[in-house]
C-alpha positions in Angstrom: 21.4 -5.1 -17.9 23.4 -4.0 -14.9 22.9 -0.8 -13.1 25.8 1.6 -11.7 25.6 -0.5 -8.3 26.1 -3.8 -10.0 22.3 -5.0 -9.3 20.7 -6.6 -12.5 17.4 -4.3 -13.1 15.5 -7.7 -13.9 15.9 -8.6 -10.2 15.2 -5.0 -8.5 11.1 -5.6 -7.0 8.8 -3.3 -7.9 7.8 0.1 -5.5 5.1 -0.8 -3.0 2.7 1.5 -4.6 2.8 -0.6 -7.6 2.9 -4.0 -5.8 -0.2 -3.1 -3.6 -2.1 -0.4 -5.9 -4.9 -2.4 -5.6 -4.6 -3.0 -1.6 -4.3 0.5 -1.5 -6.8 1.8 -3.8 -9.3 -0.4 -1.5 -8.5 1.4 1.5 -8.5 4.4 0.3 -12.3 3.6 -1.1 -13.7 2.5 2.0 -11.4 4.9 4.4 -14.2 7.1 5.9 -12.4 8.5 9.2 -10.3 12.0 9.3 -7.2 12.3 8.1 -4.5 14.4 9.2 -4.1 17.5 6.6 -1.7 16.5 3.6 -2.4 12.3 3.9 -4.3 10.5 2.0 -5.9 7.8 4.2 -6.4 8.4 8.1 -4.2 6.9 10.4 -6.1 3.9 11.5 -6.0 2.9 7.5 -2.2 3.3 7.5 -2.3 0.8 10.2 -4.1 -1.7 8.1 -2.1 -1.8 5.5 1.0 -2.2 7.4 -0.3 -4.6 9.9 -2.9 -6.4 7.4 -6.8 -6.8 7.8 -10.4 -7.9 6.3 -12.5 -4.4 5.1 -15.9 -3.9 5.6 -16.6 -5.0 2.0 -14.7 -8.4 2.7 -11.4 -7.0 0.8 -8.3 -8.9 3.0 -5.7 -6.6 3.0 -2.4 -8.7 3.7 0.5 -7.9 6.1 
């Protein structure tokens, strides 16, 4: 099927938060430092998920 912008829907990827749910969800589990008001990991977990890391519990979160 072809969408209104002529992309094929087989081809569009999937949203982040469904391609990394479980990178996420793993951060969000061990995240233990503040966050600001209305996030839902602190700001040193954003940053390891963007720029990729190993958790505490040995979970490797990739770039």
């Amino acid at each position: 099927m072809i969408s209104s912008t002529g992309v094929k829907a087989a081809q569009m990827r999937q949203a982040a938060e469904n391609a990394f749910a479980e990178e996420i969800a793993a951060l969000k589990a061990s995240d233990d430092r503040p966050r600001p008001s209305n996030w839902q990991m602190s700001p040193q977990a954003v940053v390891t998920y963007l720029l990729g890391g190993k958790l505490a519990s040995g979970f490797e979160i990739t770039p």
